[in-house]
C-alpha positions in Angstrom: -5.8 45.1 10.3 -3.7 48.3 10.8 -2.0 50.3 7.6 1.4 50.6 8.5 3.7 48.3 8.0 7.1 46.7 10.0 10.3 48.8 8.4 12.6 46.8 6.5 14.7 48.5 9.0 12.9 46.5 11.9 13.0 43.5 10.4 16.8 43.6 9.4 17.7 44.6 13.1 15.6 41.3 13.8 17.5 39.2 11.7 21.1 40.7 12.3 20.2 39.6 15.6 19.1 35.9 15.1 22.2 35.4 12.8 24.1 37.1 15.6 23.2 34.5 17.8 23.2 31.5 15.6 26.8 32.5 14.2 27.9 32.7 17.7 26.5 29.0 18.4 28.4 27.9 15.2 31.8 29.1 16.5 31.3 26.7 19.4 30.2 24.2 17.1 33.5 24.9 15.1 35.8 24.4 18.7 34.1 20.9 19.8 34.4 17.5 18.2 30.9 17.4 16.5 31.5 18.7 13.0 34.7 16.8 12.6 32.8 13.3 13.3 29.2 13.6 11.9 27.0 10.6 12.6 24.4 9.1 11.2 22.1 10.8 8.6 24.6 14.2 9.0 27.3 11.7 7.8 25.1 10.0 5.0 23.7 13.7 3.9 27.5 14.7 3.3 29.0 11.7 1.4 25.9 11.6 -0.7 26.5 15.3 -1.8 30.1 14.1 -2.4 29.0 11.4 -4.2 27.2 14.0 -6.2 30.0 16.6 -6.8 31.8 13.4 -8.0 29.5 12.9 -11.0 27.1 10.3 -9.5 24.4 13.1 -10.1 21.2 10.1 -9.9 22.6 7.6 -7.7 21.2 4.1 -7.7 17.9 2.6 -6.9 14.6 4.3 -5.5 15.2 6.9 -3.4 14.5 5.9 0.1 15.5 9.2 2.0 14.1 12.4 0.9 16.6 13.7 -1.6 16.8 17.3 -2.3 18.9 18.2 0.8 21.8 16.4 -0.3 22.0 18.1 -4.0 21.1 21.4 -2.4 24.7 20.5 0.0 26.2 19.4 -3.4 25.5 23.1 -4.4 26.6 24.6 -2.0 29.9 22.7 -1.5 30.0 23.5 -5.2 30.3 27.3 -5.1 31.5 27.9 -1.9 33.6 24.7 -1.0 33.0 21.1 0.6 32.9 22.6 4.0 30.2 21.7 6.0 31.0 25.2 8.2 30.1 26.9 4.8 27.1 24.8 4.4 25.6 25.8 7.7 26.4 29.5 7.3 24.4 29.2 4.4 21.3 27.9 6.2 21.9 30.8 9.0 21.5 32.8 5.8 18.5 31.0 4.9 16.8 31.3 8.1 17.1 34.6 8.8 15.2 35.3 5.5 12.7 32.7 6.8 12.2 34.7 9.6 11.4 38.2 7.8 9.1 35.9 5.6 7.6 34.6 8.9 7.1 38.4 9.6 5.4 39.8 6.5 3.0 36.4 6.6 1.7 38.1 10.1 1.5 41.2 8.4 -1.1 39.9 5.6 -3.0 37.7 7.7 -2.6 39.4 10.4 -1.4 42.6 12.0 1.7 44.7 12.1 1.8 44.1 15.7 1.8 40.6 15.6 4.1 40.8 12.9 6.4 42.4 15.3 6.2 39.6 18.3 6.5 36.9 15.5 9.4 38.4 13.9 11.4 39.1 17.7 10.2 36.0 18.9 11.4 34.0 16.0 14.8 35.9 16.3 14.9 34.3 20.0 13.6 30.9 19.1 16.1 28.3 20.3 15.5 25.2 18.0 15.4 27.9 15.3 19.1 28.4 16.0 20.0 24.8 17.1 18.6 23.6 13.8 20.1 26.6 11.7 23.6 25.3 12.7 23.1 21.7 12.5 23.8 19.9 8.7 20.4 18.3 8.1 17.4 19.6 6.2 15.2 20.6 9.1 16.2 24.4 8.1 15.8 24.6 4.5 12.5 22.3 5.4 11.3 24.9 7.6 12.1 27.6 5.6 10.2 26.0 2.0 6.8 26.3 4.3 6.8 29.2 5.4 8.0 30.7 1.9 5.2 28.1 0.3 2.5 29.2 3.0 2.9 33.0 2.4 2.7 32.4 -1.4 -0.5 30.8 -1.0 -2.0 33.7 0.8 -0.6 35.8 -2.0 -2.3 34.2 -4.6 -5.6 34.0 -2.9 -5.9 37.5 -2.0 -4.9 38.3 -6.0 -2.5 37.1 -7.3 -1.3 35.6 -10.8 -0.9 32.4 -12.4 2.8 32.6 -11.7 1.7 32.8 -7.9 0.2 29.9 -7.8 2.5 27.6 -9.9 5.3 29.5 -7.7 3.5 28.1 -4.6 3.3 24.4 -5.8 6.4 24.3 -7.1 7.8 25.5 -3.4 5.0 22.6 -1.9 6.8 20.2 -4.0 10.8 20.9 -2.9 9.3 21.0 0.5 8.2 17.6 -0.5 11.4 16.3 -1.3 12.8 17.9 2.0 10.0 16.1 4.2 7.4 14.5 2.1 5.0 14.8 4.5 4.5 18.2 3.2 2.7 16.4 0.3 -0.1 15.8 2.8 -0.9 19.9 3.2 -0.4 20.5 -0.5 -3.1 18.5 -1.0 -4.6 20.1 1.6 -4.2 23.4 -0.3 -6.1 21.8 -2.8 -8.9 20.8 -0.9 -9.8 24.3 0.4 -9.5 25.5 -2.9 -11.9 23.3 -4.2 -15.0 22.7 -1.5 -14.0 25.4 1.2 -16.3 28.4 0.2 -15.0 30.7 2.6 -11.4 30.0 1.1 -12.8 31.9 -2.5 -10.1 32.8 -4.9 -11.0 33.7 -8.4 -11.0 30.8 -11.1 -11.1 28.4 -8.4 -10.6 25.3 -10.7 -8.0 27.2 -12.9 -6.3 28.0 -9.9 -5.8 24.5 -8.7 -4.7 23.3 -12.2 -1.8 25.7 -11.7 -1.0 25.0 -8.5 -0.6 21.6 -9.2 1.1 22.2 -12.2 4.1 23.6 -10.1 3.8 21.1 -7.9 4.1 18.0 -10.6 6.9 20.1 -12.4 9.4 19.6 -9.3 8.0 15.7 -8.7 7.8 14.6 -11.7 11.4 14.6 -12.6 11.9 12.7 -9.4 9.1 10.3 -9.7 10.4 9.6 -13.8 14.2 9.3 -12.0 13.3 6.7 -9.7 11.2 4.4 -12.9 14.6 4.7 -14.9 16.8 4.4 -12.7 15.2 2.3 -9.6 13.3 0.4 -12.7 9.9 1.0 -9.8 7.4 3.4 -9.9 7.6 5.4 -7.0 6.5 9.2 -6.6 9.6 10.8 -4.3 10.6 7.9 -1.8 10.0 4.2 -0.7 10.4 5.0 3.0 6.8 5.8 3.7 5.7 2.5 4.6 8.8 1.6 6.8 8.3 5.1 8.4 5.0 4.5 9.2 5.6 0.8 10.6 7.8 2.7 13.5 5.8 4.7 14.4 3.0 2.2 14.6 3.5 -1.2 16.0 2.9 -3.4 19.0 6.5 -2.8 20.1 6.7 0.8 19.8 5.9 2.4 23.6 5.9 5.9 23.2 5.1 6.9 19.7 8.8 8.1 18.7 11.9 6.4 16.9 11.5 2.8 18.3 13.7 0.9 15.5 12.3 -2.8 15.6 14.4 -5.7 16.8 15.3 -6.9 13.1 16.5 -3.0 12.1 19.9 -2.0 12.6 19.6 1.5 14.1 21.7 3.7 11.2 20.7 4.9 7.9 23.2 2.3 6.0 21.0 -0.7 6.9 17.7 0.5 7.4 16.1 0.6 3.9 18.4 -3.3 3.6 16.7 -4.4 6.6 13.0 -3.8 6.4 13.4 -4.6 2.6 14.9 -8.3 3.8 12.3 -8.7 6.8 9.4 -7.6 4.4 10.8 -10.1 1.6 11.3 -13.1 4.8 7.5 -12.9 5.6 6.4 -12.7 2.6 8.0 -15.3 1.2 9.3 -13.7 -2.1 11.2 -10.9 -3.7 9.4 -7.1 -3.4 10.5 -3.8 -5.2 11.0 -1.0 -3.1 7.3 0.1 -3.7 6.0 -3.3 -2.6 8.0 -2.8 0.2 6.3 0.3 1.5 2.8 -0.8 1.0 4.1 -4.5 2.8 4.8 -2.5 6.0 1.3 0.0 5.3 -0.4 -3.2 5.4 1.0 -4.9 8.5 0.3 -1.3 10.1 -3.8 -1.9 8.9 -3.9 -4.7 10.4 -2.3 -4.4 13.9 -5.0 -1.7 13.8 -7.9 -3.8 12.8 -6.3 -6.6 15.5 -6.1 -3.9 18.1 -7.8 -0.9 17.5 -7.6 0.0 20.9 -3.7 0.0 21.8 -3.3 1.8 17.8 -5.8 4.6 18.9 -3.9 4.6 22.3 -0.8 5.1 21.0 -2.1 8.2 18.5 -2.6 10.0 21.4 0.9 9.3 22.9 2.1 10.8 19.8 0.1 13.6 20.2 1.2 14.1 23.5 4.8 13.7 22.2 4.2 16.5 19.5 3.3 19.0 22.1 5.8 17.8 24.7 8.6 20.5 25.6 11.3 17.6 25.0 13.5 18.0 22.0 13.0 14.3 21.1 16.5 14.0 19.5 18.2 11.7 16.6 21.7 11.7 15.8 22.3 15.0 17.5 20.5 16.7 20.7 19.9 20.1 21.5 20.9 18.9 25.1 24.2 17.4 24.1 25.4 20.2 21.6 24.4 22.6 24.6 27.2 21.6 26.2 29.8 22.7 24.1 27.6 26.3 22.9 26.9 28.6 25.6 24.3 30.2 23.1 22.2 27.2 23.9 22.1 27.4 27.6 20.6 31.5 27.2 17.1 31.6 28.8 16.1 31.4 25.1 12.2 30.9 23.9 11.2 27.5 23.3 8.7 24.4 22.2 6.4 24.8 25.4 5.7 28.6 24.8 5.5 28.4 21.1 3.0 25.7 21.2 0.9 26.8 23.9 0.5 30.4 22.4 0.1 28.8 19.3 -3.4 26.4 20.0 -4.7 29.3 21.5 -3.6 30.9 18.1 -5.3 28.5 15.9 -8.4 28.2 18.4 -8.7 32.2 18.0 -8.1 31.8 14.3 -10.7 29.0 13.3 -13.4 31.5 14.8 -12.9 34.0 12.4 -15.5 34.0 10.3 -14.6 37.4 8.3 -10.8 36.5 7.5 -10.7 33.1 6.0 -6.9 33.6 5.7 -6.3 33.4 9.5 -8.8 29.7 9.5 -7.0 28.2 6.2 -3.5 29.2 8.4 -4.6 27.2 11.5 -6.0 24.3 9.4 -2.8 23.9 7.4 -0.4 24.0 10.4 -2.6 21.1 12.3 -2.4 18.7 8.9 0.8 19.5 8.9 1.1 18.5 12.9 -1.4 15.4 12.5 1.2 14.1 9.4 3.4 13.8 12.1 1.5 12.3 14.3 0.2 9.8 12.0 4.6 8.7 11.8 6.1 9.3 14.5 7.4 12.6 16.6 11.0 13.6 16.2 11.9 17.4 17.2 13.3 18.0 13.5 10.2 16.7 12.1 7.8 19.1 14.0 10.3 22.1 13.2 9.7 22.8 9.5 6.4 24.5 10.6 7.4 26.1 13.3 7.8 29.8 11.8 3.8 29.6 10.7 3.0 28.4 14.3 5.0 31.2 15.4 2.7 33.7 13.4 -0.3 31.6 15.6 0.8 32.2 18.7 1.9 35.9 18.2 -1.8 36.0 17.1 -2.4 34.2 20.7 -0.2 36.6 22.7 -1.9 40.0 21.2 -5.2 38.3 21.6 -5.3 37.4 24.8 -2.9 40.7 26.2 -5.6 42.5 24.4 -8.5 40.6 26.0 -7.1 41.3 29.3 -6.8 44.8 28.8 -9.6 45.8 27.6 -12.1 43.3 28.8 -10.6 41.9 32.1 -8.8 38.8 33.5 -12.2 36.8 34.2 -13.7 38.0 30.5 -10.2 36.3 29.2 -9.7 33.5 31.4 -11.1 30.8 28.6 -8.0 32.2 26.6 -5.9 31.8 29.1 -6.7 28.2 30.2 -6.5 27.2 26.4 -3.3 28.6 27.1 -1.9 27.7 30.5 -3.7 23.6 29.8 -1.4 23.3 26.7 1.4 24.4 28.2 0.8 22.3 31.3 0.4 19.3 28.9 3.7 20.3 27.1 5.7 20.6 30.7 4.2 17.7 32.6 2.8 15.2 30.7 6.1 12.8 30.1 9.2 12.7 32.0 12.4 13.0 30.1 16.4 11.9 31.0 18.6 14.5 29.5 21.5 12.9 31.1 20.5 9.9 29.3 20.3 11.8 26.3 23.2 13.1 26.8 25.3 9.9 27.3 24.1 8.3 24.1 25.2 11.3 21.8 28.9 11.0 23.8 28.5 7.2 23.0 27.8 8.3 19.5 30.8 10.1 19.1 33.1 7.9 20.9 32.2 5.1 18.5 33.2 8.0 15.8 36.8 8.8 17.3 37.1 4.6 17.7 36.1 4.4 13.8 39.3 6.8 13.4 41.5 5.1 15.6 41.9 7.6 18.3 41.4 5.3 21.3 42.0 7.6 24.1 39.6 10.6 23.1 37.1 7.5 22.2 37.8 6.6 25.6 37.6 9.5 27.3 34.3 10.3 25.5 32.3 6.9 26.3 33.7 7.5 30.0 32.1 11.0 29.7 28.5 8.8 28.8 29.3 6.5 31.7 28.8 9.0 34.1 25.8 10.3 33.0 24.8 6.7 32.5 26.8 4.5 34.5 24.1 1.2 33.0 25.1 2.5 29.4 25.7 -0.6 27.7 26.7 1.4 24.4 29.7 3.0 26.2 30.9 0.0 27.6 30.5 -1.7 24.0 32.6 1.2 22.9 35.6 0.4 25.6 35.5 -3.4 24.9 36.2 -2.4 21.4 39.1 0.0 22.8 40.6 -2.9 24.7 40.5 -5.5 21.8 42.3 -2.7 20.1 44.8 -2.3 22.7 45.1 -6.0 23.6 43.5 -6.1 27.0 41.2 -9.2 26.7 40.5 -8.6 30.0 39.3 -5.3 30.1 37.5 -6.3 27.0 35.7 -9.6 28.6 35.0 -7.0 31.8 33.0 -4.5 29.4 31.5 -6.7 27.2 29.5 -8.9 30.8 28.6 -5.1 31.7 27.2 -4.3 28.3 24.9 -8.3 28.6 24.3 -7.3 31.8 22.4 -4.2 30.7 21.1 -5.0 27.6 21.3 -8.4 27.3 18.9 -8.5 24.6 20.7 -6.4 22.0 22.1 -7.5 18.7 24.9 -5.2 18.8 25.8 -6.5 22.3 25.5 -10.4 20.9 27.4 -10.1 18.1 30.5 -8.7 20.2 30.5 -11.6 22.5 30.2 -14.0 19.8 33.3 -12.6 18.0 34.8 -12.0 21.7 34.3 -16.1 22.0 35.8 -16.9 18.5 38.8 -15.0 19.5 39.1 -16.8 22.7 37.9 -20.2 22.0 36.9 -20.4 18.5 34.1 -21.2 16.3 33.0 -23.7 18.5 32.4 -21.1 21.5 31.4 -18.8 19.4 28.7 -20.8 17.4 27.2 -22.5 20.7 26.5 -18.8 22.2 24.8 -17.6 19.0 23.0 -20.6 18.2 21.4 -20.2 22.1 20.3 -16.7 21.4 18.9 -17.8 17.5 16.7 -20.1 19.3 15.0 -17.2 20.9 14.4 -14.6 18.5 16.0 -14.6 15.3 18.8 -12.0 14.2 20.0 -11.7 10.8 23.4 -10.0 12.5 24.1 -13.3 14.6 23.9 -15.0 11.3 26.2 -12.6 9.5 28.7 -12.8 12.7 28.9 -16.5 12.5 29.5 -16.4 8.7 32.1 -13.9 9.4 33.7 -16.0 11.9 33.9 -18.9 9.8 35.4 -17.7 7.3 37.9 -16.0 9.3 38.1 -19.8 10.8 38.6 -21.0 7.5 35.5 -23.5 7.9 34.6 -23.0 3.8 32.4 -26.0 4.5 30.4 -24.2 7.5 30.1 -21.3 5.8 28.5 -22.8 2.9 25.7 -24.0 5.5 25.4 -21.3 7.4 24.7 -19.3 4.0 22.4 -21.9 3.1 20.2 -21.7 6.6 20.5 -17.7 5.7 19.3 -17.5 2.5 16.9 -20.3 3.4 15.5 -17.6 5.7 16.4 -14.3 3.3 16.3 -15.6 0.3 16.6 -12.1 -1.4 19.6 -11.4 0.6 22.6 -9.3 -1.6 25.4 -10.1 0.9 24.9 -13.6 1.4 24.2 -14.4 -2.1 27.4 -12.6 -2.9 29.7 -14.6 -0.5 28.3 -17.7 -1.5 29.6 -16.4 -5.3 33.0 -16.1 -3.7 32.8 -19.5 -2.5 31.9 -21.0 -5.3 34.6 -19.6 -7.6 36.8 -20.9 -5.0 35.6 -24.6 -5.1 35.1 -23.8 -8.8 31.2 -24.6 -9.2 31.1 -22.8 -12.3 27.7 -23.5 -13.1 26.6 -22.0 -9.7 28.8 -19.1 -10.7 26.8 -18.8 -13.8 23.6 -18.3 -12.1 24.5 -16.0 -9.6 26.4 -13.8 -11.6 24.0 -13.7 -14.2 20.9 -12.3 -11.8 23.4 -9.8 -9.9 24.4 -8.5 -13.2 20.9 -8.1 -13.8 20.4 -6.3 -10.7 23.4 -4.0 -11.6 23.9 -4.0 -15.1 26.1 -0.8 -15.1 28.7 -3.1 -12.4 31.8 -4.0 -14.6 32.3 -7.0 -12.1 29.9 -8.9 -12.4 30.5 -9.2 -16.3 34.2 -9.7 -15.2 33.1 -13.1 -13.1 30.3 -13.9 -16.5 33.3 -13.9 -18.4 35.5 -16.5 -16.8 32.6 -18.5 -15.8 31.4 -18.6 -19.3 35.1 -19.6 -20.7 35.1 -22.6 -17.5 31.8 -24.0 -18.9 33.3 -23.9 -22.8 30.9 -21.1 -24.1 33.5 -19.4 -26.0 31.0 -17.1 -27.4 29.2 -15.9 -24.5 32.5 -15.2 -22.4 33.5 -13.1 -25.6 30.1 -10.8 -25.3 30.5 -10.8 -21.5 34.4 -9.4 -21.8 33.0 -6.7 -24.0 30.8 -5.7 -21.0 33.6 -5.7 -19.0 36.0 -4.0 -20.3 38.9 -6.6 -20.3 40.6 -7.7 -23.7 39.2 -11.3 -25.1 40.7 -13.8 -25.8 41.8 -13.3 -22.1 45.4 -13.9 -21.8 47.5 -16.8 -21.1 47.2 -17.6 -17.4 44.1 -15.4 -16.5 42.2 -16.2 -14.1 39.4 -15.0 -11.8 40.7 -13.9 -8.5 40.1 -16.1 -5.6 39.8 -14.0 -2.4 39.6 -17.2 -0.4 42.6 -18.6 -2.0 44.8 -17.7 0.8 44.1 -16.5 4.4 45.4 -13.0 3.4 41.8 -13.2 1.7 39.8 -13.9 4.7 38.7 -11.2 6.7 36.4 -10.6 9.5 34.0 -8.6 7.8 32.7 -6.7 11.0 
């Protein structure tokens, strides 16, 4: 290991010019659409930090999603302002100190001259900017492990106590940023404890403290979630659903394959898998039975078919070194469209990985510097803790500025073979290298343009949400033409012409959407509401009742309760709720429209017991003692309404003439509930 070390003034030059970059990339984020209309988790992540600044500081239930992102967006909006342009200017901040930490963790374990390429070549990574910019917690995530790794070497080559605690502590916020860094904490641990090359002084003392840090952080989380969730759970609930995705039957290539009974957006996915996990196994589950109900139907798929599981591991592990930027709510392919930064001939996945295996391969032989093996080992946990899920870009990117340090340890390596040793004394090196990469370019095939058309689908559906119909328009017409057999943008334009009044515009995009995916829910429950509109409940129920008899859908059931209500059928939806709750029993929404229904017909006693278990469920929700009370005063328990008032807030005796409001008491009531 050379002496000398990178100048600060080096690394700042490095970092000025990543920011450079990555600020540039955010003023064309600022000029397009995207950051007025986030979708999906970007949207969740920002009204929960809103929620937050609004005093709801522990929310409700188990957490499902990984939570610190949203308070660390709280803080920031906080000090500098609810503006998610401020927010990501802060994480540009953020990265570019990740990448001089990136830097001086080549300089320990390394060298100071690959330091240098992983500090230049970090400055050039594209994801590293794409991510930088975009308002999820892929960049703080990325930036907690490389902080967390370099503290660990710290410590082991000296360091104190504080070191150590430090290093768990920043293990465990990584943890609540993607919990799958829980996996190479404990990984930590294990070298500490049976790895003798990996010697540190006090070994045992060492991992107390280490794990000390670590339980401080969790700890609060895991005690939040009993009090508050009333379930034991250590950070989230979403391990087992997470898992199930990325490891069933139906799942072909090892990414995000939501299953048929999941609607694909964070508002209904915890709902949903809780409600299909409750309809098999035939009763109510907390949110940590729920997670181990789905880790057990993933056992035994495996046990059933060991074969098509083990299969599918290695499409994932195919997918993890693919050069595709397997995408979510955004893509790198889409927001390169409106950021000329992203179309530079920056460095990317293919190059990082390749030069990275033949970094870790290198590493792992070196038997003097157990520093450079314990690197390698924890950056492939980390990648096979993806692999065991499933592969998303943002998931592979929080450990992307340690595989960086690898494969600037590749480059020198193998540069240095070839120099002094020759091409044929280096060409094992270089076929690690050139085979990964080949496996990264050409193993799968990839559509950006389809890509592409679902993230302009996306935000059409946004723009619709908001009323703008012709930028909506204009933007699902932008996804046609990258995908003309899009049956999402021509769902989107249906919607336009309902708006509009064009039925038959409407009717022509809603047989192109069946005609290309005639099999999706969201496509179903359009034409059934299409066919109430146009020929009633009648049409409508016949159509849906076809589909139910070939797979069931707990959205066709919700449509047709929607529809006859906004019918005014009371009676048929009091059976349809019935046959739904027959087949959900646990089911929130149904159980609360049959409430409504039953203060309507005035089945007080019905009233009672439903009331009664949702206040149980919620027993901070003012409503529900609200309904308790007037139910209570119907059924002559003077006493009990009295208590119940109290709960509610409301003055008792209740006045003359009070009564419970009936929102089915006049069809100003009804609505469609879409």
């Amino acid at each position: 290991m050379t002496s000398s070390r990178l100048s600060r003034t080096e690394i700042l030059a490095a970092c000025v010019l990543f920011t450079a970059l990555a600020s540039g990339h955010l003023v064309a984020l600022v000029r397009s659409p995207l950051l007025d209309h986030l979708t999906l988790d970007l949207k969740t992540y920002d009204a929960w930090a809103r929620r937050i600044l609004a005093g709801d500081l522990l929310g409700k239930g188990v957490f499902y999603q990984d939570p610190l992102y949203p308070y660390l967006v709280a803080l920031v909006y906080r000090i500098l302002g609810a503006s998610v342009v401020r927010l990501l200017a802060v994480q540009i901040a953020v990265t570019a100190v990740a990448l001089a930490a990136t830097a001086r963790l080549a300089e320990k374990v390394f060298s100071t001259t690959v330091a240098r390429v992983a500090l230049w070549a970090s400055a050039l990574y594209g994801p590293a900017i794409y991510y930088a910019a975009k308002p999820e917690k892929a960049a703080f995530a990325a930036a907690s492990v490389v902080f967390a790794f370099a503290l660990v070497v710290r410590a082991r080559r000296g360091g104190r106590a504080a070191t150590w605690a430090a290093a768990g502590a920043l293990f465990g916020l990584g943890s609540l940023l993607r919990a799958n860094l829980v996996i190479v904490a404990v990984a930590v641990v294990t070298l500490l404890l049976f790895w003798r090359r990996f010697a540190v002084e006090r070994r045992l003392a060492s991992v107390a403290v280490f794990l000390g840090g670590l339980l401080v952080v969790l700890a609060p989380v895991f005690l939040r979630n009993r009090i508050v969730g009333d379930d034991w759970v250590f950070t989230t609930s979403q391990a087992g659903a997470n898992w199930f995705i990325g490891n069933n039957a139906g799942n072909p290539d090892g990414t995000y394959a939501v299953p048929y009974f999941v609607r694909p957006s964070p508002d209904y996915e915890e709902i949903d898998f809780r409600r299909e996990a409750e309809r098999r196994s035939g009763r109510p589950l907390r949110p940590s039975e729920v997670s181990r109900f789905w880790v057990s139907e993933v056992l035994s798929w495996a046990v059933r078919e060991p074969g098509r599981f083990l299969r599918l591991q290695g499409i994932k592990a195919l997918a993890f070194l693919d050069r595709y930027e397997y995408p979510d709510n955004w893509s790198v392919y889409f927001v390169a469209t409106f950021s000329p930064v992203l179309r530079l001939p920056l460095l990317s996945w293919p190059l990082l990985i390749s030069f990275g295996t033949f970094g870790a391969v290198r590493a792992l032989r070196a038997p003097r510097d157990s520093d450079r093996a314990a690197l390698a080992l924890l950056v492939l946990v980390y990648a096979l803790s993806v692999v065991a899920f499933f592969v998303f870009s943002r998931y592979r990117h929080p450990i992307a500025f340690p595989l960086m340090v690898l494969a600037a340890f590749g480059a020198v390596s193998l540069s240095t073979s070839i120099r002094e040793r020759g091409i044929v004394a280096a060409a094992p090196g270089a076929l690690v290298v050139a085979g990964t990469l080949a496996l990264s370019l050409g193993a799968r095939r990839h559509d950006e343009g389809l890509d592409r058309s679902q993230r302009f689908y996306n935000l059409a559906a946004s723009l619709v949400r908001e009323e703008r119909y012709a930028e909506g328009a204009e933007m699902a017409r932008r996804a046609l033409v990258l995908d003309p057999k899009s049956a999402l943008a021509h769902l989107a334009l249906a919607e336009i012409a309902e708006k509009r009044g064009d039925r038959g515009a409407q009717r022509e995009h809603l047989s192109r959407a069946y005609e290309f995916r005639p099999g999706d829910e969201l496509v179903r429950v359009q034409m059934a509401w299409f066919n109430a509109r146009t020929g009633g409940y009648g049409a409508a129920a016949g159509l849906a009742t076809a589909w139910l008899r070939e797979r069931e859908s707990y959205a066709l059931r919700q449509a047709l309760v929607d529809i006859a209500r906004r019918e005014r059928l009371l009676g048929e939806e009091r059976r349809l709720l019935d046959e739904l709750l027959a087949r959900y029993p646990e089911d929130r929404w149904a159980r609360e429209r049959r409430l409504e229904l039953d203060v309507h017909d005035g089945r007080w006693s019905s009233v009672l017991e439903a009331a009664e278990r949702l206040h149980q469920e919620e027993p901070g929700e003012r409503r529900w003692a609200a309904v308790l009370t007037f139910a209570y005063r119907a059924v002559g328990n003077e006493e009990a309404a009295a208590r119940a008032a109290i709960a509610s807030g409301l003055r008792w005796p209740l006045p003359a003439g009070a009564r419970l409001q009936d929102t089915l008491a006049t069809p100003e009531g009804v609505g469609e509930g879409r």
